[in-house]
Backbone as CSV, one residue per row, in Angstrom:
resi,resn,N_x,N_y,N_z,CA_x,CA_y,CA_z,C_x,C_y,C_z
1,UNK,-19.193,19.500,21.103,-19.224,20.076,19.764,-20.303,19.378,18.941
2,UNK,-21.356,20.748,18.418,-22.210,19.624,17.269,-21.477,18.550,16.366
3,UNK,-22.176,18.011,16.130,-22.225,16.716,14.811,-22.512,17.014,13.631
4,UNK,-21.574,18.115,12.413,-22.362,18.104,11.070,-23.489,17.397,10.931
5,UNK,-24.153,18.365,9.907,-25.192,17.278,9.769,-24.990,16.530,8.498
6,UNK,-24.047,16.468,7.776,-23.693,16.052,6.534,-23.088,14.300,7.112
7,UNK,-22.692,14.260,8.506,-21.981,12.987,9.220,-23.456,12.626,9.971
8,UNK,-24.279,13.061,10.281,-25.528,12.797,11.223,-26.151,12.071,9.693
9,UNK,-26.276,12.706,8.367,-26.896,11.319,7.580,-26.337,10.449,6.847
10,UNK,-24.505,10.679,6.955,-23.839,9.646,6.651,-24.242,8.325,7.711
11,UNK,-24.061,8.655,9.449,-24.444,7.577,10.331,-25.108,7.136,9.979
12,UNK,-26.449,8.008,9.600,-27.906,7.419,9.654,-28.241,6.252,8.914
13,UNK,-27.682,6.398,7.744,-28.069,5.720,6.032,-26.895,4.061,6.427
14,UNK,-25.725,4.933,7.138,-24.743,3.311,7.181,-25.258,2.553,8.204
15,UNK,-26.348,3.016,9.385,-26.311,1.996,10.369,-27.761,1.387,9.959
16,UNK,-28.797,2.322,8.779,-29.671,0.883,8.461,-29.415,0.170,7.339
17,UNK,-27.912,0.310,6.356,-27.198,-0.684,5.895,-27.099,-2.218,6.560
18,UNK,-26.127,-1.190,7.829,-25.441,-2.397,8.665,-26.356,-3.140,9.364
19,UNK,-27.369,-2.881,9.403,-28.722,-3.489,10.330,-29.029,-4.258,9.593
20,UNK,-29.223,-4.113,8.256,-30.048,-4.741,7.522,-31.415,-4.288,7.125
21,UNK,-31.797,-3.027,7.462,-32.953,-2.351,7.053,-32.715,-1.725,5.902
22,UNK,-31.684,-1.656,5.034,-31.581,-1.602,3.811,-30.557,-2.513,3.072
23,UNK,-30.698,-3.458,2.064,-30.643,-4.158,1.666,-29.796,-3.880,0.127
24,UNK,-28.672,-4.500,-0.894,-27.872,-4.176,-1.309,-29.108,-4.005,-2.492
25,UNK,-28.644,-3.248,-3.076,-29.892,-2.841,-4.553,-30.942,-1.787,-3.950
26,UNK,-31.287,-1.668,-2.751,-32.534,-1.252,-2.326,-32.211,0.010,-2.300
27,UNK,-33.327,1.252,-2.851,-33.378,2.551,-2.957,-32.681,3.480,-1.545
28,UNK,-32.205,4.247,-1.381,-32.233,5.028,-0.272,-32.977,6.269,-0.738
29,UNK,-33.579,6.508,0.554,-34.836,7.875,0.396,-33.617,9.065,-0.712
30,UNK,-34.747,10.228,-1.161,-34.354,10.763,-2.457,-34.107,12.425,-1.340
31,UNK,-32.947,13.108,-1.948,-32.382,14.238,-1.371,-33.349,15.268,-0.766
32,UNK,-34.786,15.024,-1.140,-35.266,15.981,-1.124,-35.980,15.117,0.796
33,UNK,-36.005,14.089,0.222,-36.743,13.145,1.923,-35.920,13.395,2.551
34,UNK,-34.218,13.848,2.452,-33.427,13.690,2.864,-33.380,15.258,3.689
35,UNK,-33.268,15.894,3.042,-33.293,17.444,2.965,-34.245,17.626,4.340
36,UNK,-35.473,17.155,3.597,-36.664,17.686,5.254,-35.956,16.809,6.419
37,UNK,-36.079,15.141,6.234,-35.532,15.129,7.457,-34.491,15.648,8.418
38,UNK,-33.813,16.062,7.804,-32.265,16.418,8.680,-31.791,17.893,8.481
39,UNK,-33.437,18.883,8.171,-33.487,20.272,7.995,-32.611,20.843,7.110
40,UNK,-31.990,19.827,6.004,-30.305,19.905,5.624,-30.881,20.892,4.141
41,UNK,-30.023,21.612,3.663,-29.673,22.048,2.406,-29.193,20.949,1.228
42,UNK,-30.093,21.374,0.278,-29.339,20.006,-0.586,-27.539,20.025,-1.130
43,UNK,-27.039,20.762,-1.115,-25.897,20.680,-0.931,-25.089,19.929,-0.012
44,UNK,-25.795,20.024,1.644,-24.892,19.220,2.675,-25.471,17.762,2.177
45,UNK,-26.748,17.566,1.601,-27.409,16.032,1.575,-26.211,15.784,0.655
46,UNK,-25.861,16.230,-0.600,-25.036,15.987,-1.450,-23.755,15.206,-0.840
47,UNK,-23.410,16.386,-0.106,-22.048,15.775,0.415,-22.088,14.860,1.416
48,UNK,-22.789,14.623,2.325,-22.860,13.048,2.810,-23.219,11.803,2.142
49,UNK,-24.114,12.093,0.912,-24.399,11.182,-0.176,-22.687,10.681,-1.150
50,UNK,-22.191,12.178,-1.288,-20.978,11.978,-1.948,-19.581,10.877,-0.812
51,UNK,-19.591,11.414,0.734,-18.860,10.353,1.307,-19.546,8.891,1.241
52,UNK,-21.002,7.885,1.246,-21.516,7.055,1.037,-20.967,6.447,0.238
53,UNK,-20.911,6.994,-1.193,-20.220,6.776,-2.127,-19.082,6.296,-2.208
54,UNK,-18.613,7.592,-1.831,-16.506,7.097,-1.730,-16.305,5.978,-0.942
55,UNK,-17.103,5.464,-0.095,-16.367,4.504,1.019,-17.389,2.917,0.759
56,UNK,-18.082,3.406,-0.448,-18.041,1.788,-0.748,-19.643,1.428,-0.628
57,UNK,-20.782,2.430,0.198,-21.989,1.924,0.689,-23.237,2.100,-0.486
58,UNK,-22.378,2.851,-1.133,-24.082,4.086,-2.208,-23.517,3.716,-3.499
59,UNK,-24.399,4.091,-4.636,-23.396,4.052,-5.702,-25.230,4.992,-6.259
60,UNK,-24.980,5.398,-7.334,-26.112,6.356,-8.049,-26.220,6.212,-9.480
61,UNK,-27.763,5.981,-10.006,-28.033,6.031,-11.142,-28.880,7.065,-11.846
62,UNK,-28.155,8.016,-12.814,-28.633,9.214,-12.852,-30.481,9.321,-13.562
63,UNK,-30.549,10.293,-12.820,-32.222,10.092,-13.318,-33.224,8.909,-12.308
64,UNK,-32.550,8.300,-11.276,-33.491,7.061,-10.565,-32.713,7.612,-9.317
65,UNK,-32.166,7.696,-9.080,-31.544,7.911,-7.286,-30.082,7.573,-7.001
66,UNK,-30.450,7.096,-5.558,-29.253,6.406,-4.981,-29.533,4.748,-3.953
67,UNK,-28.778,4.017,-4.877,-29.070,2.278,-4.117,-27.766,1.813,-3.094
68,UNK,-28.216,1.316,-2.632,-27.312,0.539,-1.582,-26.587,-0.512,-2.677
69,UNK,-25.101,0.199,-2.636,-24.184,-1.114,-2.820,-23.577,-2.161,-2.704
70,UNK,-23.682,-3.574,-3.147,-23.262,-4.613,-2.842,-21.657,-4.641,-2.747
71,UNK,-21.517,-5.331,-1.280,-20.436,-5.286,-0.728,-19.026,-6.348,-1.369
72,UNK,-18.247,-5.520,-1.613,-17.080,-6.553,-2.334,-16.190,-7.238,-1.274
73,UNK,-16.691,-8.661,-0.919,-15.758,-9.148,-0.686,-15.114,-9.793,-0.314
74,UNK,-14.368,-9.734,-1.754,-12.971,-10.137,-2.371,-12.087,-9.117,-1.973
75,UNK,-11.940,-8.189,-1.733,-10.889,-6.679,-1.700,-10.636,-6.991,0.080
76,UNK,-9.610,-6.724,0.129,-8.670,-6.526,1.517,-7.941,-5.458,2.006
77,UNK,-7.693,-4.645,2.806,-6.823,-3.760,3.138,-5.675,-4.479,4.300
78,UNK,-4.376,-4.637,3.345,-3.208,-5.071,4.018,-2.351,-4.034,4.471
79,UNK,-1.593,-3.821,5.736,-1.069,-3.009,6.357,0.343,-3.678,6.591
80,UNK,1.207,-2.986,5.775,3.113,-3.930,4.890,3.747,-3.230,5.823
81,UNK,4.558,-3.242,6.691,5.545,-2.271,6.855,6.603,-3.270,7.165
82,UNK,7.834,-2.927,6.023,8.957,-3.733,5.905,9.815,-4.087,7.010
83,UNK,9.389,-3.320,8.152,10.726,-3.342,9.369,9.633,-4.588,10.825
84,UNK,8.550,-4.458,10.258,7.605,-5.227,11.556,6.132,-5.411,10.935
85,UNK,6.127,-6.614,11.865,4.916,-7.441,11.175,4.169,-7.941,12.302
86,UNK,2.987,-8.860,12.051,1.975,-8.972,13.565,2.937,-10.359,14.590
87,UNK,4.188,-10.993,13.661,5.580,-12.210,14.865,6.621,-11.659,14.329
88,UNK,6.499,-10.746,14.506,8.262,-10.384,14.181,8.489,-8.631,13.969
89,UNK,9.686,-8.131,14.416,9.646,-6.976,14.534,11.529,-6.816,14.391
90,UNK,12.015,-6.446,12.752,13.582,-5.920,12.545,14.327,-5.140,13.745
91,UNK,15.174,-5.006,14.362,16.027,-4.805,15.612,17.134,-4.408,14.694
92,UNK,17.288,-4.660,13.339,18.991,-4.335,13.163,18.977,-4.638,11.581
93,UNK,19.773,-3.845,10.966,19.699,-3.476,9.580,21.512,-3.774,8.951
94,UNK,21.640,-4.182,8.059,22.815,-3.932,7.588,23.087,-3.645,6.498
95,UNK,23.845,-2.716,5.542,23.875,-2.128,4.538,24.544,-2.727,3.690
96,UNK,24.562,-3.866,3.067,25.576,-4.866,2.364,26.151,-4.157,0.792
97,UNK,25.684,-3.317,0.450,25.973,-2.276,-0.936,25.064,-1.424,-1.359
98,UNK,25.604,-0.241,-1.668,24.947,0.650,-2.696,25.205,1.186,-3.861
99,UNK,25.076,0.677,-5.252,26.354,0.349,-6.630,25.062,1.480,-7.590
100,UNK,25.878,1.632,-8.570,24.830,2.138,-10.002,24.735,0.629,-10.331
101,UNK,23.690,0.582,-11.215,23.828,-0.565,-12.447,23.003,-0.208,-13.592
102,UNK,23.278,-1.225,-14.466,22.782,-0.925,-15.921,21.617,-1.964,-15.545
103,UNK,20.093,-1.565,-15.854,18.809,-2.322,-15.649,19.218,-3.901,-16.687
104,UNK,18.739,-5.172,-16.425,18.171,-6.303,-17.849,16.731,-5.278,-17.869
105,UNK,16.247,-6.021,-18.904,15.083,-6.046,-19.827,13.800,-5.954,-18.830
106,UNK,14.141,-7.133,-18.011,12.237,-6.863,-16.907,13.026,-5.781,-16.451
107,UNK,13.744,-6.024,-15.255,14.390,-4.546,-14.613,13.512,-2.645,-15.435
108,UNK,14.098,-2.800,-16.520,14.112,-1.658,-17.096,12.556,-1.696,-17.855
109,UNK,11.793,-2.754,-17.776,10.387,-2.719,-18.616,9.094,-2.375,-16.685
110,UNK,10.069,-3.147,-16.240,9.120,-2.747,-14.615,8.749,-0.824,-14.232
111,UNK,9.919,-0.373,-14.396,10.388,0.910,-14.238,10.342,2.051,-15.126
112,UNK,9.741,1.546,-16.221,9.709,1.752,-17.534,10.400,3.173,-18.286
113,UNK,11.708,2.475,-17.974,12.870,3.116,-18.487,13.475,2.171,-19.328
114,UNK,15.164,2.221,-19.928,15.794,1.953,-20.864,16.795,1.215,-20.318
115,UNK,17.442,0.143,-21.161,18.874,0.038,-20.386,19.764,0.394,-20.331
116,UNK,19.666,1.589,-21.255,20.578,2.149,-21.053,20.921,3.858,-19.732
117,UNK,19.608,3.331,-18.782,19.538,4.449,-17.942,20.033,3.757,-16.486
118,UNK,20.721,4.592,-15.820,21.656,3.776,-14.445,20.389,4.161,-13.869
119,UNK,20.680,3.118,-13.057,19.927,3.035,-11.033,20.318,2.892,-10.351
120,UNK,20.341,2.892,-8.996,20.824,2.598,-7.989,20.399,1.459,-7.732
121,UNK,21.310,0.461,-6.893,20.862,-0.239,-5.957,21.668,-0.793,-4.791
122,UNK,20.255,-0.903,-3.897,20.561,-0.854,-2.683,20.073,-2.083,-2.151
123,UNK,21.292,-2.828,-1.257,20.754,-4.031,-1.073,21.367,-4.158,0.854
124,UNK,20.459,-4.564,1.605,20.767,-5.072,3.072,19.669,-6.380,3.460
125,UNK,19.957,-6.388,4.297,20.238,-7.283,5.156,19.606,-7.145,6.797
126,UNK,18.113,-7.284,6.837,17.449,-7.445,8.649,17.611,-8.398,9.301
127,UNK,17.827,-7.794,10.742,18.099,-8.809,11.596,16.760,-9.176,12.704
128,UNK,16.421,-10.022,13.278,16.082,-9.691,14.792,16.325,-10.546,15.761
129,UNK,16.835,-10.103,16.565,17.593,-10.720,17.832,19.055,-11.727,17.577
130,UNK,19.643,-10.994,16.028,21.067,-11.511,15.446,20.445,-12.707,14.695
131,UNK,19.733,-12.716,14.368,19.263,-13.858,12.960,18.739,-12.828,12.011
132,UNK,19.464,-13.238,10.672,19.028,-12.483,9.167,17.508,-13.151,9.338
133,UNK,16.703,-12.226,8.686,15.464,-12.549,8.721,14.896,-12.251,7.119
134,UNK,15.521,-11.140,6.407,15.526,-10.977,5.170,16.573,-10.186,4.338
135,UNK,16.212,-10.397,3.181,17.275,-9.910,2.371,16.198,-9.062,1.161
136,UNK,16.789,-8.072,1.481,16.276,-6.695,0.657,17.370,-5.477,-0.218
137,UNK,16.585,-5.575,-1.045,16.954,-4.723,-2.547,16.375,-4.209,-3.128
138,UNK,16.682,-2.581,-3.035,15.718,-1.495,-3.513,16.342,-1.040,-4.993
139,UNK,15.819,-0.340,-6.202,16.300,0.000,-7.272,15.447,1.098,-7.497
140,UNK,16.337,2.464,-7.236,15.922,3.797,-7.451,16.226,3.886,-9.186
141,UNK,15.811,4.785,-9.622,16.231,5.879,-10.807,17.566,6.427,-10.329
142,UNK,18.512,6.746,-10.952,19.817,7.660,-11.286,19.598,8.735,-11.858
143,UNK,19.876,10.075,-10.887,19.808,10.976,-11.646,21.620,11.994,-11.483
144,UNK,21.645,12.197,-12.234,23.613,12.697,-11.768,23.022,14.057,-10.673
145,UNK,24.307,13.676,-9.971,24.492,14.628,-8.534,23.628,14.028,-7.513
146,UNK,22.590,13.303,-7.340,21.896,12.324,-6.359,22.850,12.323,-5.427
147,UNK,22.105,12.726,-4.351,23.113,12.172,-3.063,22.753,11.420,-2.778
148,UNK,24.038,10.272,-2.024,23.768,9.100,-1.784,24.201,8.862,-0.229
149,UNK,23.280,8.498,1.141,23.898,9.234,2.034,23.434,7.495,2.961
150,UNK,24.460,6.678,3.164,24.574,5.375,3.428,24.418,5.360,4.862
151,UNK,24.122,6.083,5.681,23.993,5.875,7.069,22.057,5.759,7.052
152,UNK,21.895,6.914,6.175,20.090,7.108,5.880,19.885,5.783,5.341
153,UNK,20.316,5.054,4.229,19.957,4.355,3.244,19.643,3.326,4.712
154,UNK,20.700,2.845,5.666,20.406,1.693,6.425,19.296,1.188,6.799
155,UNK,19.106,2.493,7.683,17.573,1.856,8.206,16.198,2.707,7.717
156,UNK,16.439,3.454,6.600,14.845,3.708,6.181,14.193,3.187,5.543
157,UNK,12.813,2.683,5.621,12.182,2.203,5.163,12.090,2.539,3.037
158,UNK,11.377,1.899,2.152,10.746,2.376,1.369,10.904,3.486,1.124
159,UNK,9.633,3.922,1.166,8.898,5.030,1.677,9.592,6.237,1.839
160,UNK,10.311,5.904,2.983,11.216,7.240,3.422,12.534,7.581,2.424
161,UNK,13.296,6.583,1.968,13.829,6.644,1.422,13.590,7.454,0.013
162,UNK,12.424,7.252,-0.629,12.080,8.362,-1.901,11.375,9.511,-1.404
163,UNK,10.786,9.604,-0.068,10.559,11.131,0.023,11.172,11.849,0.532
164,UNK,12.846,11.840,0.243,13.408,12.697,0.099,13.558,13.375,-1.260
165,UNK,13.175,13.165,-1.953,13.012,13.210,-3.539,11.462,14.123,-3.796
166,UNK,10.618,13.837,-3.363,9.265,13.805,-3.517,8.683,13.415,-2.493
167,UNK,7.532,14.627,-2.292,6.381,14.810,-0.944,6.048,13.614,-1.119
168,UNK,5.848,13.197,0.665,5.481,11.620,0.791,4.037,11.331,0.136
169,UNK,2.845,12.398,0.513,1.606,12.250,0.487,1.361,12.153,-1.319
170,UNK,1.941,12.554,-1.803,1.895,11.990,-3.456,2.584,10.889,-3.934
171,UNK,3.159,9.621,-2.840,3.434,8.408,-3.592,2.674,7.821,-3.247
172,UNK,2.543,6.672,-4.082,1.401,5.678,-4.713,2.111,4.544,-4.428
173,UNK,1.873,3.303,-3.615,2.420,2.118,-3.613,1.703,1.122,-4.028
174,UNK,2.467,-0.010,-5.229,1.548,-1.175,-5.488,2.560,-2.463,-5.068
175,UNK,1.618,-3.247,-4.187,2.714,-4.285,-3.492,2.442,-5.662,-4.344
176,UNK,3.017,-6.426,-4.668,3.147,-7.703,-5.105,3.288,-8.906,-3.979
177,UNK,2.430,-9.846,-3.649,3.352,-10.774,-3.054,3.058,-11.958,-3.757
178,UNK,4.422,-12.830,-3.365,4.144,-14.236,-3.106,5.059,-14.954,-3.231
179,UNK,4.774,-16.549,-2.966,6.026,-17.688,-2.302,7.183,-17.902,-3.573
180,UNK,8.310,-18.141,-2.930,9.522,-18.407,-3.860,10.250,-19.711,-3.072
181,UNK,11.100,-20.547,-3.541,12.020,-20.760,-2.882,13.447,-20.115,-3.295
182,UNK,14.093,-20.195,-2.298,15.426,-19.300,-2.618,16.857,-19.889,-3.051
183,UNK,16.946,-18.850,-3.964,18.586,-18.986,-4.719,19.887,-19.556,-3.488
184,UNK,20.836,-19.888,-4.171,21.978,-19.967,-3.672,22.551,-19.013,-2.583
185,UNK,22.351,-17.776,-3.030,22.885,-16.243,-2.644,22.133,-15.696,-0.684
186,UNK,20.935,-16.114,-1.190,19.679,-15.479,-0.473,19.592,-16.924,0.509
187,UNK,20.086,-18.230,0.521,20.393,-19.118,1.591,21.986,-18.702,2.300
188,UNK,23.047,-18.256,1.684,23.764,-17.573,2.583,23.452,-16.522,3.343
189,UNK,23.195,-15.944,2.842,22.749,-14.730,3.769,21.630,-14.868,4.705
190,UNK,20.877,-15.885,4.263,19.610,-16.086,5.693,19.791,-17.284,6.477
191,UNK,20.916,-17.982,6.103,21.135,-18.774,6.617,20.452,-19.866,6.716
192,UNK,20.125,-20.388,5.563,19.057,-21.451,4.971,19.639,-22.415,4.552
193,UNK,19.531,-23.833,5.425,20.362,-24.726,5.073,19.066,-25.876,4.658
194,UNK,18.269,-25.552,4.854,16.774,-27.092,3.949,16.495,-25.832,3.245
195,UNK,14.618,-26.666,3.346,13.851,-26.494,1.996,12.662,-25.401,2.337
196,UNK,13.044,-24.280,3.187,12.663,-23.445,3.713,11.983,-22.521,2.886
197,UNK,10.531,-22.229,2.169,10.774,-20.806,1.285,10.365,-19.745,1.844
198,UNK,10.535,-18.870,0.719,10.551,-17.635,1.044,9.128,-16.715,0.699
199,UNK,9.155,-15.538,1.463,7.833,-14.788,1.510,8.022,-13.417,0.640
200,UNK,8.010,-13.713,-0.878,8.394,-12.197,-1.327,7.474,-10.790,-1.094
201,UNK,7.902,-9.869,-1.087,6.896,-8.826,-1.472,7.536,-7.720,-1.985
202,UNK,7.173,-7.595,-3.249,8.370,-6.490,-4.407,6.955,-5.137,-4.078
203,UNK,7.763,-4.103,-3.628,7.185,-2.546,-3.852,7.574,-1.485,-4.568
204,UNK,6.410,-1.623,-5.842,6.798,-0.679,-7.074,6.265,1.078,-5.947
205,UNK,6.938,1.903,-6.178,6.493,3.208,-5.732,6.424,4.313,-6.556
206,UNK,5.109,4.949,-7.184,4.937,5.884,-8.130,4.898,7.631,-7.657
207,UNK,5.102,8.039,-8.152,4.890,9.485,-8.066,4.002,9.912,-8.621
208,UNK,4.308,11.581,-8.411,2.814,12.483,-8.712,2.151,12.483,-10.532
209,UNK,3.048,11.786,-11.090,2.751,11.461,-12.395,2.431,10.668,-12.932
210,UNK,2.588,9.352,-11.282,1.480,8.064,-11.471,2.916,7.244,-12.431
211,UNK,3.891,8.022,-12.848,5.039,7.258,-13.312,6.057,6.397,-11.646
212,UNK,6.470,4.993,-12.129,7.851,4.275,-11.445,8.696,5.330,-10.787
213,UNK,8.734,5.495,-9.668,10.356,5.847,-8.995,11.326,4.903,-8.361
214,UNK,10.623,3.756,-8.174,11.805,2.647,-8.015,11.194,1.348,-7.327
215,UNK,11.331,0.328,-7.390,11.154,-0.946,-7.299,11.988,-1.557,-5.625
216,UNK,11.131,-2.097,-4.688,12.128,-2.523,-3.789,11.753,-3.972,-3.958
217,UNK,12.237,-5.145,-3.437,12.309,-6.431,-3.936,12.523,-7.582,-2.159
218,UNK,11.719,-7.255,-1.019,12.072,-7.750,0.206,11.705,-9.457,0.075
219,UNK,13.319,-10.847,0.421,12.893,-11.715,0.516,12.704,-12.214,1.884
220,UNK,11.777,-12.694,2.393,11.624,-12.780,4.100,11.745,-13.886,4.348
221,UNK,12.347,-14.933,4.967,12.514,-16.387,5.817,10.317,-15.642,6.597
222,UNK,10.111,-17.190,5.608,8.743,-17.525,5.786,8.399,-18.014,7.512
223,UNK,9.425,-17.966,7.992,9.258,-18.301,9.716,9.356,-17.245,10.298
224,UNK,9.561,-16.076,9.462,9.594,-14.515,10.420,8.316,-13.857,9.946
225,UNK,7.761,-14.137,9.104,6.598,-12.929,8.449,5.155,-13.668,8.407
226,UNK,4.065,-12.814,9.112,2.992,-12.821,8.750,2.128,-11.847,8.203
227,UNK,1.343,-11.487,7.188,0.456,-10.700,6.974,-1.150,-11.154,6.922
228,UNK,-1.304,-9.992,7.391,-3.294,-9.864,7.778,-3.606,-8.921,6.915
229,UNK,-4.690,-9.107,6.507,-5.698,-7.854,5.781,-7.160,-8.397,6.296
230,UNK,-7.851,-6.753,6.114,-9.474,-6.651,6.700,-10.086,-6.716,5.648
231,UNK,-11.387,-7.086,5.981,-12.304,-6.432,4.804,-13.192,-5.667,5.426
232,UNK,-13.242,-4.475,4.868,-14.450,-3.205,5.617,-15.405,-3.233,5.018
């Protein structure tokens, strides 16, 4: 199958980036150099100029062209998934409650609702290979008649858990991490008898309105969890 040619001068332009035959600031040839070489319509030049763009390589100043963008990085792409990680992988879930409650003040300023609006929450308990490994607590929105269906709640992730509510491909996740040591509560249950801490990572999850649908709150025994991120 041909090769668009709109991807034949996306290659082209990223591999004398990546070479080093173009240089961060430095001009890339103008739509029209672009056009003859690759027999292209300025429309398709457009749109391979427009993916350049999106993915971080081009950036454009109107009236002068298009320059090679300097590469950020500081920015990472981390890959979370609450049930398995790159030493450790959940085997077993337990459902320790699923209650309404009335939000405190952060609670209800995170979510940015009232306190006087119920939520759910949902709190368990991962295992792997019969050792608690973390202790997790999710806090949906309340809406009356919500079904609440505790065999699902066990083992779905996040994620799955609100798109039953709302198409997955329109939530928005922003992850938080970082070190704690742990409460009274959260050493019973993980079975933490020293000075062991913990690996938080709270996941706010938004909808198609870019508004809170609920807050999950995972604490991990720092001897089960690692995370990696790339930089592209």
């Amino acid at each position: 199958m041909a090769v668009p040619v709109y991807t034949r001068i996306v290659e082209s332009i990223k591999e004398k980036i990546s070479s080093g035959e173009l240089k961060p600031g430095d001009a890339i040839d103008s739509e029209n150099t672009l056009c003859k070489e690759f027999g292209a319509s300025r429309m398709t030049v457009r749109k391979g100029l427009a993916i350049l763009a999106r993915d971080g390589y081009i950036y454009s100043i109107p009236g002068k062209g298009n320059f090679v963008k300097k590469p950020d990085l500081t920015r990472y792409t981390i890959y979370y998934d609450e049930m398995s990680n790159s030493i450790n992988k959940v085997d077993k879930t337990q459902l320790l409650e699923v209650s309404i409650i009335m939000p405190d003040e952060k609670l209800a300023d995170s979510l940015q609702t009232t306190r006087r609006k119920n939520l759910i929450a949902i709190r368990r308990l991962f295992f792997t290979d019969g050792n608690p490994v973390a202790y997790d607590v999710k806090y949906l929105l309340y809406h009356r008649g919500m079904p609440i269906v505790e065999k699902e709640l066990q083992y779905a992730t996040f994620s799955e858990i609100l798109s039953k509510a709302t198409p997955a491909f329109t939530l928005k996740k922003e992850l938080t991490i970082y070190a704690q040591m742990p409460d009274d509560d959260i050493k019973y249950y993980l079975n933490i008898y020293d000075q062991l801490p913990l690996l938080v990572v709270e996941q706010k999850l938004f909808g198609k309105d870019n508004k809170p649908m609920g807050l999950g709150v995972t604490y991990y025994r720092s001897d089960y969890i690692k995370l990696q991120g790339t930089n592209q």
